[in-house]
N, C-alpha and C positions, 0 to 999 in steps of 0.2 A: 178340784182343779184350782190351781194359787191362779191369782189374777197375775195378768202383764203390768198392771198399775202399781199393787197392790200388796207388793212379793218382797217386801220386809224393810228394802231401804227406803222408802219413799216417804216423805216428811207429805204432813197436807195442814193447809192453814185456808181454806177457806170451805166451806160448807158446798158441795157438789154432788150432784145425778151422775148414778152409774148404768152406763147401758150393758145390763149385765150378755145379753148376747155376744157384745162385740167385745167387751172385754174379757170373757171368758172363751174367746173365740169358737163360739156354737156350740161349745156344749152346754150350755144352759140356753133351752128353747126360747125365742120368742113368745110371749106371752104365759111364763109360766107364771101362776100363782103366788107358790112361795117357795123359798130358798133356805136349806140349811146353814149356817154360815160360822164356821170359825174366823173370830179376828181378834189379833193381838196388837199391840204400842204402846207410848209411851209416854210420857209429859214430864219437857224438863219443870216446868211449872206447880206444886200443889200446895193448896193452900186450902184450908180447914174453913172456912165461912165461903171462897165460891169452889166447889170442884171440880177442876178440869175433868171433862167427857169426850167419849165421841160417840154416838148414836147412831142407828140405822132406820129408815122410815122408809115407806113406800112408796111419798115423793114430796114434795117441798111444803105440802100439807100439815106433817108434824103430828100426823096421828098416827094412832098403832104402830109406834117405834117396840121393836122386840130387841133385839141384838144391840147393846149395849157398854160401855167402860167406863167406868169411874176412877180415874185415879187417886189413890191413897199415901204412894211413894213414893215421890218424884225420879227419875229416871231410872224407873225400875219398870221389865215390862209386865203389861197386864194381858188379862185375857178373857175373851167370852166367846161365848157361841150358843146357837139355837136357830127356830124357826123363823124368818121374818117375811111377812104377805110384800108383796112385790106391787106395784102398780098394775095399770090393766095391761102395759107392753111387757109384763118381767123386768122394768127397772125396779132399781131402787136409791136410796140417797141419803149420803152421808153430814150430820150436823156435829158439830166437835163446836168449843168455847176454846179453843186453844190448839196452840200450833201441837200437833201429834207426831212425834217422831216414829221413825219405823214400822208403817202400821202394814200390816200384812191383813189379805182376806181372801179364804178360801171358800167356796162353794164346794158341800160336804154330797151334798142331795138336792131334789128339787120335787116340787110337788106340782103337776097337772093341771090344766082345769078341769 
């Protein structure tokens, strides 16, 4: 499911909690564990000693981020995806060092508790 937020034009410049419920409009349960997630974007920005990211954590804590980007090519897009543990609601939350253009994130699957 592509997010409403999330769905490729949407620049983000500040570091934000996704309630993945409401933005994936119930299909991803309340309280789910963890989430499959493809996400792509893009940084007009790169520079070799700090590199623009965006990250995924499972809330403003900054532990066990999985799903992650590094950008290497400045406005070129990148891509990841994988598993990332969710908070105890099924949120999760996004950390970037730089304004990310275009970022897209889709929820592939989702895991239980």
């Amino acid at each position: 499911k592509l997010s409403n937020v999330w769905a490729g034009s949407a620049s983000i410049s500040s570091n934000t909690a996704v309630n993945t419920e409401a933005e994936y409009e119930g299909v991803v349960p309340k309280g789910v564990s963890s989430v499959y997630i493809n996400m792509t974007g893009e940084s007009a920005n790169v520079d070799s000693d700090n590199l623009k990211y965006v990250d995924i954590f499972p809330d403003s804590n900054l532990a066990c981020n999985g799903v992650g980007i590094y950008f290497a090519v400045a406005d070129s897009p990148a891509i990841s995806c994988g598993w990332q543990t969710c908070d105890a609601n099924g949120d999760i939350y996004i950390r970037r060092n730089d304004t990310i253009a275009d970022l897209q994130m889709s929820i592939l699957g989702v895991q239980l508790r």
